[in-house]
N, C-alpha and C positions, 0 to 999 in steps of 0.2 A: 537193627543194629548189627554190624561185624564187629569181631573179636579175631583178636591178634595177640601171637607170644610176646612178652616185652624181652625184646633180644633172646637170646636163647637159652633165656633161663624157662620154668615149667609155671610160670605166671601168666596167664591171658587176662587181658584186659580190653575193654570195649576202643575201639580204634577212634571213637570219637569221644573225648575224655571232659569234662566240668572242672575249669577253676574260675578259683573268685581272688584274682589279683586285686584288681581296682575296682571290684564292685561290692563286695559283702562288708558290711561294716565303714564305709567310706561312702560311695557312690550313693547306695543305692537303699531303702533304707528294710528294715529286717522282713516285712511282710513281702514286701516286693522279693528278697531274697529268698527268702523262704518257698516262693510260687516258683521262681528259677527252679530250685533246686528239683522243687516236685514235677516239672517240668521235665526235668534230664533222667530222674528215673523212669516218671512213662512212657520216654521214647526209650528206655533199656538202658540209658547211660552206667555203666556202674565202677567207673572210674573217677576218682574228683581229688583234683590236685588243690594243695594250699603251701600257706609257710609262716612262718612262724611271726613274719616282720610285717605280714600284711594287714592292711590300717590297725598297725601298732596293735598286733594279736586278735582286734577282734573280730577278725576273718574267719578264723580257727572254730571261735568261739560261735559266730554263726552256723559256719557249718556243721558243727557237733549237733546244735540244737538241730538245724534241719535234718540231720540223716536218724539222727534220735526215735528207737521203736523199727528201725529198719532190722533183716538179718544181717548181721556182721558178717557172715561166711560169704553172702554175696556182694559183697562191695570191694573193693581196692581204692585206701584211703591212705596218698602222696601226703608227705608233708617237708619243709626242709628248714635247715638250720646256718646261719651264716651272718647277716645281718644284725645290727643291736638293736635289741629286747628291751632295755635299761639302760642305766646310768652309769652303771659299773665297768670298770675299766674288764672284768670279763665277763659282761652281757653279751660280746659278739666274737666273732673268729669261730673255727674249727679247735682251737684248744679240749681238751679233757672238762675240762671244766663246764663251760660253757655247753659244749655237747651233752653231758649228761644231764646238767641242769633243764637243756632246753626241749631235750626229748621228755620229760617229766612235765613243762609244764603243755607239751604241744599234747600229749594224751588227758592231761586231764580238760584242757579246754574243746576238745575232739570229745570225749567222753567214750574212749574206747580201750583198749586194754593195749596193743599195736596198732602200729602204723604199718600197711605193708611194702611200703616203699619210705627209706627215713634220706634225704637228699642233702645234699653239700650246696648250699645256695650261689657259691664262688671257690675261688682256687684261693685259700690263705696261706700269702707269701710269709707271714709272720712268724707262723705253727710248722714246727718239724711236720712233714708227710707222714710220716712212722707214725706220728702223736693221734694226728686225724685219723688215721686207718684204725688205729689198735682201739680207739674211744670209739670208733662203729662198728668193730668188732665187738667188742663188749655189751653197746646195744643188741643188736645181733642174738649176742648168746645170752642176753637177760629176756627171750623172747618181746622186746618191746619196739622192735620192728625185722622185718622177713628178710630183706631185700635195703641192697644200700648204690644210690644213685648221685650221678653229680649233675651240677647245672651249669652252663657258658664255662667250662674247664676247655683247656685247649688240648690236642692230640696227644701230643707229648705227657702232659700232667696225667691224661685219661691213661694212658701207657703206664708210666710210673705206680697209679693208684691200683689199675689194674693188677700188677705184679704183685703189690703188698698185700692186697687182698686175698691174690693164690696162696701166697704163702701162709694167712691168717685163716685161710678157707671159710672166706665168709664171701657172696655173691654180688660182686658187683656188677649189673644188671642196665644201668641205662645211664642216659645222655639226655638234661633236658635245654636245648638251644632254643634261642629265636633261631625260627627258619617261616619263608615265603617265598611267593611267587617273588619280590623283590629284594629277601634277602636271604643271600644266599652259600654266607658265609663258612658254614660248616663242609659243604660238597669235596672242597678240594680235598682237606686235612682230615677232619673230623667221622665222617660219614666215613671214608675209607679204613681204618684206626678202628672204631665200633666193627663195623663191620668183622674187620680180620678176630679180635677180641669176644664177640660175643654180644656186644650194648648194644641195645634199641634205642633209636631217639623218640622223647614224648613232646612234639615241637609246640614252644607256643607261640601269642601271635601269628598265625596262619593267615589271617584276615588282615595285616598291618593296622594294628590298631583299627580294623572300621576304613580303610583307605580305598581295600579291596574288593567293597562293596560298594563302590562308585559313587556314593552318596556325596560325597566332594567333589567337586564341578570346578574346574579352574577359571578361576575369574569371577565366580558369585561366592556372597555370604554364606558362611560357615550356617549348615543345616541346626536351627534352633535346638535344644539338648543333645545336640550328637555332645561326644568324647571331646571335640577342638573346642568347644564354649564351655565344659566340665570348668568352675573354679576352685574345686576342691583339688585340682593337681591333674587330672586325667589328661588335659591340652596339655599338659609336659610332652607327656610319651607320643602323641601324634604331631607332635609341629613340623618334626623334623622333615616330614611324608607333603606336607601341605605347600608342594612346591608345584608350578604350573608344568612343570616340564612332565612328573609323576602322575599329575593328576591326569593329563591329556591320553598319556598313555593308555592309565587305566581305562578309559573311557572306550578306546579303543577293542579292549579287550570286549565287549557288552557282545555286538555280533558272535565272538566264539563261545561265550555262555549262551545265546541263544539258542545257536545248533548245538550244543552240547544239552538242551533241556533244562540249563540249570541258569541260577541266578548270579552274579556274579559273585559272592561270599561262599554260595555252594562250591563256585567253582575252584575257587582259592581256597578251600579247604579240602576238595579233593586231591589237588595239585598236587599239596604235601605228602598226600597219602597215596601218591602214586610212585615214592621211594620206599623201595625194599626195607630200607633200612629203619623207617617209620613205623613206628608201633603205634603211636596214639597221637591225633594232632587236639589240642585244648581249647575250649570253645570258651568265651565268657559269657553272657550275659544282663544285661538290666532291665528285660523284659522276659515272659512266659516264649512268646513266641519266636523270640529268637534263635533260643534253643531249638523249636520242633522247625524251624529253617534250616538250621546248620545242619541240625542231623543227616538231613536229606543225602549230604555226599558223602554218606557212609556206604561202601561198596562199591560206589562211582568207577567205571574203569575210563581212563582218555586216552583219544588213539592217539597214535605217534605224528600224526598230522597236523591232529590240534596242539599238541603240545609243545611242536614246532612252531607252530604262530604264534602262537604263546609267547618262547623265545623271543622271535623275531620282533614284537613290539615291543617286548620288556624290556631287550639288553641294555640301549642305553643307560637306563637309569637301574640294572640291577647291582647292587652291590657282594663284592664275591669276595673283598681280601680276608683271607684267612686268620691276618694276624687283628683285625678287630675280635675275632672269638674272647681274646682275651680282657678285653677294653668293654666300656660301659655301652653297649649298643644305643640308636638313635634312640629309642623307647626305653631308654633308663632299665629299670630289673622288673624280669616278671616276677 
């Protein structure tokens, strides 16, 4: 495993990072996640992002159970708040309210005392900015999380939030976008913006839901248990990818993972992590083996040659506007 600063705050974390979006508590069932997890620590993983709305909490609640009897000082344990929890008219938003409530119940279902990254799951047009800043300030300074991150926020908001934070002097630390070989919306706006600021991105979907592993063939039957047959919701997040024009391309690409040594999911996970500005790219899993796959393009460097081929067969179908950052990406919320 490599380890990388997340943006240029004094937290390192493994550059290739474990969340359980759609898989822990929903997909996949708890023994099976539980081998995941133990999975990502034997290849060194010791970064594992979650949140709070994933299958209706009990993502969180897996994961506490599997890192359970680990050392806390070697882990870095993401979690985030935004989405409703409940029924309550304030179960969701960035409000005060909700904030504090939800860090309370994300540590005890984590079973940990902090989180070292506590994340903003969306930009809440609802909530004064002031109100969200000063309610993760205050987490913050009740030590119950280190480190305060945003996720699909746009330049401009990251800018803004940035500011309130200098002035709260509490650390805001990172950026967590979809980004891939095919999407690639953060480049223009967002990546530049971090950059000048200080935030790391911790990108998820690297692998387009599973697309970037070539396992989808345009024109044949959806791969038995892949993600597009999931009916518990998972063929949500990949439909949008499961078009012949995307898929051909991918396919395309197999030759450049081949001279590259890697497989094709290797490859698109090194991809991401061939931006500076990339601190950790997020692996999921619903198998053990997965994980000791993915890991593989940790360290991975690609030369300017291939990454230009890369280009050249992706462009058509990659997608770059800027102002989707803001908007519900084709694969719905990691």
């Amino acid at each position: 495993m490599e380890f990388r600063h997340l943006g240029r705050s004094g937290l390192v974390i493994s550059e290739i990072a474990y969340g359980n979006w759609i898989t822990h508590g929903s997909q996949v069932e708890e023994e099976a996640a539980l081998s995941c997890v133990r999975a990502a620590l034997d290849a060194g993983i010791t970064t594992y992002d979650t949140a709070d709305v994933y299958a209706e909490t009990r993502a969180e609640s897996v994961l506490g159970r599997a890192l359970k009897g680990e050392r806390r000082e070697g882990l870095e344990i993401f979690t985030k708040v935004f989405w409703p929890t409940g029924p309550g008219r304030n179960d969701r938003g960035l409000g005060r309210k909700h904030i504090m409530e939800s860090i309370d119940g994300s540590l005890r279902r984590l079973q940990t005392d902090y989180v070292d990254l506590y994340q903003a799951h969306r930009y809440d047009h609802s909530t004064p900015l002031e109100e969200t800043m000063e309610a993760f300030a205050d987490v913050v300074r009740s030590g119950k999380a280190l480190y305060i991150g945003v996720s699909e926020w746009s330049a401009q908001q990251i800018r803004e939030a940035h500011q309130l934070a200098r002035e709260l002097h509490v650390p805001l630390v990172s950026s967590q976008p979809q980004y891939s070989m095919l999407w690639r919306v953060i480049e223009a706006e967002v990546v530049p913006t971090c950059e000048e600021l200080g935030l790391g991105q911790i990108v998820w979907s690297p692998v387009a839901q599973g697309v970037l592993t070539g396992k989808y063939a345009p024109g044949a039957p959806l791969p038995a248990g892949s993600r597009a047959t999931d009916s518990k919701g998972g063929s949500n997040f990949v439909a949008s990818w499961l078009r012949d024009d995307v898929l051909e391309r991918v396919q395309q690409l197999r030759p450049l993972a081949d001279q590259a040594g890697l497989s094709l999911a290797q490859l698109a996970v090194a991809w991401v992590l061939q931006n500076p500005n990339v601190s950790a790219a997020i692996i999921g899993a619903s198998r053990p083996e997965q994980v000791g796959e993915n890991v593989k393009a940790a360290g991975v460097k690609l030369d300017a040659e291939l990454l230009s081929a890369i280009d050249e067969i992706l462009d058509p179908v990659v997608e770059r506007d800027p102002g989707l950052t803001e908007k519900t990406s084709p694969q719905g919320r990691p």
